[in-house]
C-alpha positions in Angstrom: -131.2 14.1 -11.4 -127.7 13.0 -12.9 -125.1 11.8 -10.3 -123.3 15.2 -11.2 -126.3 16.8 -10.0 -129.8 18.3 -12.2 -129.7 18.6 -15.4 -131.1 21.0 -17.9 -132.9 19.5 -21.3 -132.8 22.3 -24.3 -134.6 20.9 -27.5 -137.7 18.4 -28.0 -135.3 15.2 -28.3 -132.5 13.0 -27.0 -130.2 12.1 -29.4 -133.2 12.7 -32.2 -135.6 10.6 -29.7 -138.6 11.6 -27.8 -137.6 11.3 -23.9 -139.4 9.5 -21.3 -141.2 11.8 -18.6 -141.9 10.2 -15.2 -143.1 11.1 -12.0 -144.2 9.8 -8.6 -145.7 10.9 -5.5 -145.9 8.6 -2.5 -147.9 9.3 0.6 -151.3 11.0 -0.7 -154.0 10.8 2.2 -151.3 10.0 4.6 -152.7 12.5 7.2 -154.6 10.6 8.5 -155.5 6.7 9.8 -158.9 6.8 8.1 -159.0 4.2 5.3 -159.7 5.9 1.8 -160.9 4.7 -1.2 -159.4 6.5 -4.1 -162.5 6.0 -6.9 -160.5 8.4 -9.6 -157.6 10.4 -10.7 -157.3 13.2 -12.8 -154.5 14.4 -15.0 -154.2 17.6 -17.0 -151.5 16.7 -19.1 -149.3 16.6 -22.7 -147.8 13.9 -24.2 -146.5 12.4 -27.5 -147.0 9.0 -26.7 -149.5 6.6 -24.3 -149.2 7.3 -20.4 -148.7 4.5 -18.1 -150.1 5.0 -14.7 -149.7 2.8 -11.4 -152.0 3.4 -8.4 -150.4 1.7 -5.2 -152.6 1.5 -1.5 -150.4 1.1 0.9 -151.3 -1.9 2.3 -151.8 -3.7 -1.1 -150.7 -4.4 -4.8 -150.4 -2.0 -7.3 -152.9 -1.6 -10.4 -152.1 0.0 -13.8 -154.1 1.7 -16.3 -153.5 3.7 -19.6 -154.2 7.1 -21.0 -154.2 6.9 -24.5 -152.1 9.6 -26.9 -155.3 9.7 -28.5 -155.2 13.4 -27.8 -151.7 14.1 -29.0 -149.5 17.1 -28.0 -152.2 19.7 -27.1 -153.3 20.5 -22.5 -156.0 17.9 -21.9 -157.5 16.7 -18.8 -158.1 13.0 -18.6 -159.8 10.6 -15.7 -158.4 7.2 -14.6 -160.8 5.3 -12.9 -159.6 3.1 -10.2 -160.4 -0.3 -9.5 -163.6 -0.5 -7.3 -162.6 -2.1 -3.6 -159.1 -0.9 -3.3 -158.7 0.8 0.0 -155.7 2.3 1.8 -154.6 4.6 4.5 -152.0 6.3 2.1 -151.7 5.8 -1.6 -148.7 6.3 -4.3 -149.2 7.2 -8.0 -146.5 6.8 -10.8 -147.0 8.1 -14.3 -144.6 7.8 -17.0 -145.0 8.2 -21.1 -142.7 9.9 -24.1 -142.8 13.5 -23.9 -144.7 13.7 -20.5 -145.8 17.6 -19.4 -148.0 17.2 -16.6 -149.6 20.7 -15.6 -151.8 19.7 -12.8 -152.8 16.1 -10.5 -155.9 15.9 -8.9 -156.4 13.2 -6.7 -160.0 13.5 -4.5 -160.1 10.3 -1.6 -163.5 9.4 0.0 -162.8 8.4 3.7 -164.1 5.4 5.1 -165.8 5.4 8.7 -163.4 2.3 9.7 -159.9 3.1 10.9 -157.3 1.2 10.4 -156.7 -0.6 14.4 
């Protein structure tokens, strides 16, 4: 989103370079006041380059991990696995890489007995 407003890519490149794809999604669990632990994260994605993922409790720093391009420009589904004793009421995720196509996000949190008090 431009300041004129949304605008529409046509072609693979910008000005003959591959451009960056990024999304994030705040709030995830936010539902309820049950702490979470979020052991995983799973992508089913495309890209022409290495993805950059950032995991962020909200009550805590954020952690980064990285997808490898190993599996080039074809629909894969890929895992990030989280740091172990990271927990939150909400989480946030970011993911950003060259030529990101993300098809689908799936995010599964195991709920704590504690509440947050």
């Amino acid at each position: 989103i431009g300041p004129m407003g949304v605008y529409k890519m046509e072609g693979d490149s910008v000005d003959g370079a591959v451009p960056m794809g990024e999304i994030s999604i705040a709030g995830i669990g936010n539902e309820s006041d049950t702490l979470k632990k979020m052991p995983r994260v799973y992508f089913r994605y495309r890209s022409s380059g290495d993805i950059q993922i950032e995991v962020t409790p909200d009550e805590g720093a954020a952690r980064s991990y990285t997808l490898s391009s190993e599996i080039g420009d074809v629909l894969s589904t890929r895992r990030v696995k989280v740091a172990r004793g990271i927990r939150g009421r909400s989480w946030g995720i970011k993911a950003i890489g060259k030529g990101l196509d993300i098809d689908e996000i799936n995010v599964p949190l195991d709920e704590l007995k504690r509440k947050l008090g």
